[in-house]
N, C-alpha and C positions, 0 to 999 in steps of 0.2 A: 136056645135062641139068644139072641142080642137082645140088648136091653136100653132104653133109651132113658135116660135120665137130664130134669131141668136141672140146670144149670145153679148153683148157690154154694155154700160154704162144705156143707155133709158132702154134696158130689164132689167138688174139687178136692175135698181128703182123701174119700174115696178112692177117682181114678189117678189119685200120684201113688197111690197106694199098690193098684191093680197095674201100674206101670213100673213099682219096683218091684211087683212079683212076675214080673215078665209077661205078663197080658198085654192084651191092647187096648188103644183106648181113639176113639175119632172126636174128632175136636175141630170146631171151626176155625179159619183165619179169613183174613181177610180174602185171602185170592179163593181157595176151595175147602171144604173139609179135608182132613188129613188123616189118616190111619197111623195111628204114633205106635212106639215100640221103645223100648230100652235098646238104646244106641250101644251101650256097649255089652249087649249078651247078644252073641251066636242063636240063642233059643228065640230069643223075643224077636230079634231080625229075622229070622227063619219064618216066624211066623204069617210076617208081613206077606213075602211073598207066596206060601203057601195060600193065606187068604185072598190073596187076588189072583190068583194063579199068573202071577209073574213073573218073569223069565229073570235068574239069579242076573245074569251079563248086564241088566240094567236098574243103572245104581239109586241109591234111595236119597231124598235129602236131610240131613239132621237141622232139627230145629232147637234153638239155644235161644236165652234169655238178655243175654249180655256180650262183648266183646271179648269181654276178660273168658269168660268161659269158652269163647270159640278160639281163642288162643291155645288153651292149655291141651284142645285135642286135633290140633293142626300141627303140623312141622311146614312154616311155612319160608321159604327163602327170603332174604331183606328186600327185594324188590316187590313181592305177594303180599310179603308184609305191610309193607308200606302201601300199597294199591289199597288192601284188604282195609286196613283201618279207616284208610281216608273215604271210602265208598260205604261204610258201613257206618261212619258215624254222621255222614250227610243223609244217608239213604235208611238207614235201618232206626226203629223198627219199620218192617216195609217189605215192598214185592219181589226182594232183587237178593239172588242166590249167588255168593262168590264160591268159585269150586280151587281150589289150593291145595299143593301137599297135604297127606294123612296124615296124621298122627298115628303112637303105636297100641292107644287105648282105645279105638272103636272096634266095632266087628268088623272083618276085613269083609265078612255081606254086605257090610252097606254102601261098598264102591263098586259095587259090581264088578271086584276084580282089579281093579287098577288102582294107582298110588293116588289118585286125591280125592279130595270127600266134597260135595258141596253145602255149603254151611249157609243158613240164616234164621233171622230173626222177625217172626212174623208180626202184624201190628192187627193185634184182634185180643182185646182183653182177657179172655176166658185162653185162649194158648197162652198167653205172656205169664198168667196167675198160674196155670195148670204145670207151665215148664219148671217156676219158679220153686212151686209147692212137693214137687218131685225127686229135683234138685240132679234133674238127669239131663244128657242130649237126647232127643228126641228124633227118632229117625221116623217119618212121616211122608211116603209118600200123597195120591191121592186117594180117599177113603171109597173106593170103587171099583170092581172086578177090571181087571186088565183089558183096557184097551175100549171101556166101555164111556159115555159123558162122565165128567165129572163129577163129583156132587157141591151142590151148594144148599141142603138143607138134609136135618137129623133124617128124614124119610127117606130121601136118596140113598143116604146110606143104607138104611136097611133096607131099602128095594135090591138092592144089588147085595149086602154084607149081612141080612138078620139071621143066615141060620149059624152064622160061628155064635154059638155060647164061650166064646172068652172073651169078646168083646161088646164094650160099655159106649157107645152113643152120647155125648152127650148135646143138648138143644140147648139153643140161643136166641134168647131174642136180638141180638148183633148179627146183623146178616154179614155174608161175607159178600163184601162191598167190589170188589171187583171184579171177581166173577170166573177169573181166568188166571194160570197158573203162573207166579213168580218169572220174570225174567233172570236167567241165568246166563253169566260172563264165567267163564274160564281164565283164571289170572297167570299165566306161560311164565316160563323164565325167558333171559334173554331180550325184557321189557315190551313183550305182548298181552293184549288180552284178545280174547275171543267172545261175541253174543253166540252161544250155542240153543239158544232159545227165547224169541222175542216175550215180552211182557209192559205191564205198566209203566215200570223205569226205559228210556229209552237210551238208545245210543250215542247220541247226542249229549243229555243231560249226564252220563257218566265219562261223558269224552271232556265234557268241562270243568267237572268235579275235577279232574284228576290234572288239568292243567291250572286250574286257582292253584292248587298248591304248589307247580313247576314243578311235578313228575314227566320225567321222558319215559314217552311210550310209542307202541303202534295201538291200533283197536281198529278187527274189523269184522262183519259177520259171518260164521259158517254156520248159519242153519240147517241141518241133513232132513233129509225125506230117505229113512234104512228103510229095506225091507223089511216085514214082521218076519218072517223065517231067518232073519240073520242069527248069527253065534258069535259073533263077535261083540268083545265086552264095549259099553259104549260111556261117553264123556259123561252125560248128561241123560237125566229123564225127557220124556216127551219129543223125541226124535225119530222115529218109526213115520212109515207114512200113515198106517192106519191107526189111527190115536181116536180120543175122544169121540168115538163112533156111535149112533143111535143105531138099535136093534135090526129096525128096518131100513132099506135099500135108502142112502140119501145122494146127492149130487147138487152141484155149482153151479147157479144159472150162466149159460151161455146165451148173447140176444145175437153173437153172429152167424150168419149163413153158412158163409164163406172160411169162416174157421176151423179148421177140421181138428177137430180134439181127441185123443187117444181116450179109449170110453167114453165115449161120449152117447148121447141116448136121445132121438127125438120123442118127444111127448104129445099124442094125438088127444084130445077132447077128452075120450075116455081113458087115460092115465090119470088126467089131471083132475078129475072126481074123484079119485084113489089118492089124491098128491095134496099132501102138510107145505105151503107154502109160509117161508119165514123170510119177509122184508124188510126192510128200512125206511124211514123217511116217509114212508106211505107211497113211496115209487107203483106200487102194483096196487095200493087200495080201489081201483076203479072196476080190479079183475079180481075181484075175491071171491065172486061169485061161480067162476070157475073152477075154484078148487073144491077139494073138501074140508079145509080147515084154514082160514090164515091168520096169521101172527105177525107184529113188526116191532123187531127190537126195541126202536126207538121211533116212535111217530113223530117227536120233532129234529131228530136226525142229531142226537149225541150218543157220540163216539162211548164216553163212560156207561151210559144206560145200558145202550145196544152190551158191550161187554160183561154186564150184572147179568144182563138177560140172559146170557145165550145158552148158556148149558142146560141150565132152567127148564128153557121154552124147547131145548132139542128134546130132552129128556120128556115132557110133557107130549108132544108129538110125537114120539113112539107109541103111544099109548092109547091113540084115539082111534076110537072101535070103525074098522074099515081102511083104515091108512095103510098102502103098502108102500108110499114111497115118501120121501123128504126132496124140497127144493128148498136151496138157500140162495137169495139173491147176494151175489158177489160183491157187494157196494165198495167192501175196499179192497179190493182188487188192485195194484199200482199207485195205491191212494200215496205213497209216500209219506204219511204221517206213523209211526210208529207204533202207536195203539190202536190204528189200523191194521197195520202191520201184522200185528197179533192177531187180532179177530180173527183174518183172514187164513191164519196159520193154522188158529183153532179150523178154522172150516174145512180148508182144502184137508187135513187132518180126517177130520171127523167122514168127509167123503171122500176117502183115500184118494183123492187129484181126479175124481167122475163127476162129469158134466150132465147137465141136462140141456138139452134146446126146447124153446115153446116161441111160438110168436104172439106177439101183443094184435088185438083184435082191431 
């Protein structure tokens, strides 16, 4: 079995310890827990995805302490270069992955195959101290079986990870404050970047970073919706359409009629006794009585809160005795705001692009 250890001086020797003997070791950040590994052994990469049962083609990210260190296992072009510095010393430590030329010293596992690696620097004490004290890169995906919510506390983890005995848990009173996983940019040659994955840093805020200092660029987003049976190696983690998924049957609230949505599901009376409703802003609180459970990210309707919450509150809503199904009201839907953006990425994700319809009373 796993093992969960607080957080203090003995553990932090400990798991840099059990990370240079090629174990694992899960460790909060800011955005999720992470499932760490020795970035540059074959054996401790393997591990990773054996333990989540994760498909090699999709790549891990390594997490580093410093700049300097994420130079020396990059080979990155002067243009990457120069992008890469300027975003990471505005941005990092922080929620934002730049993916740039390999280097020849990680495992070639942790690109899922392809020439670049994505690199960052998480901002959560207990990672920053644990990288440091190891004196390794850290390949870290999310600490939770593939394709399952997230995790954002030492439980989760071992709801999903306790029966590996090689790996070490460890708990924090430092939550991980945002809730949802890093925004990741792709830095091209040829003076492009790419958002391959929305997050807390938005597009905007790294389109003006990088023109304070009079770099010419393009930047624009390819967020993919893969199929889960693809075989093809991929940029970036969290691209699949079924991502982030709670156990049982979940869906996107749709309030139009006239909409006709590819899966889409109407919900009579008695679904919705059976139905985990998770709102916003209190939109539905007047109809909570027709479901069998409800939740709202944020009752006074911030964007940040809702984002801490949600993997949390999906994960908690699997679990409530009678529940077969999950509704998620779509609030940011179109929102245009960026960590909307996200949320909503997380969602459609979490229920693979499936609607629910219900009508208000």
């Amino acid at each position: 079995m796993a093992k969960i250890m607080a957080w203090n001086d003995q553990t932090k020797s400990f798991c840099a310890t059990e990370l240079r003997q090629n174990r694992l070791v899960s460790f909060p950040t800011e955005t999720v827990y992470g499932l760490g590994a020795n970035a540059l052994s074959d054996e401790a990469v393997l591990k990773v995805f054996r333990a989540k049962g994760r498909p090699q083609t999709d790549p891990l990210i390594v997490h580093v302490h410093s700049i300097e260190v994420a130079f020396l296992h990059t080979a990155m072009t002067p243009f990457q270069s120069k992008c890469f510095s300027t975003l990471m010393e505005k941005f990092s430590p922080g929620p934002l992955t730049l993916i740039v030329n390999v280097g020849p010293n990680l495992s070639p596992h942790v690109t899922g195959g392809s020439s670049t690696v994505g690199i960052r620097i998480p901002d959560h004490p207990v990672a920053l101290e644990l990288i440091k004290e190891c004196r390794l890169p850290v390949a870290a995906p999310s600490a939770n079986t593939f394709g399952h919510v997230s995790p954002t506390s030492a439980q989760h983890v071992m709801d999903d990870l306790g029966k590996n005995n090689e790996l070490t848990i460890i708990e924090s009173d430092h939550p991980c404050q945002i809730g949802i996983e890093s925004t990741v940019v792709k830095i091209e040659d040829e003076d492009k970047l790419v958002v391959l994955r929305p997050g807390a840093i938005s597009l905007l805020q790294i389109k003006d970073c990088l023109l304070e200092e009079g770099i010419e660029f393009e930047i624009s987003n390819r967020v993919s919706y893969i199929k889960n049976n693809n075989k093809k190696n991929m940029d970036s983690p969290g691209q699949l359409i079924t991502h982030y998924a709670p156990r049982i049957n979940t869906y996107l609230l749709s309030e139009n009629r006239d909409e006709l949505k590819e899966h889409s599901l109407s919900f009579d009376n008695d679904m919705l006794l059976k139905t985990i409703f998770i709102d916003f802003n209190g939109e539905y609180l007047k109809q909570k009585n027709r479901f069998l459970k409800y939740f709202d990210l944020s009752s006074k309707g911030d964007l940040d809160e809702a984002s801490s919450n949600l993997f949390s509150v999906l994960r908690e809503s699997e679990n409530i005795d009678g529940g077969e199904y999950i509704i998620l009201n779509a609030f940011c839907s179109g929102e245009g705001n960026d960590l909307a953006n996200a949320i909503f990425d997380r969602m459609y994700r979490a229920t693979s692009g499936k609607y629910a319809k219900i009508w208000r009373k």
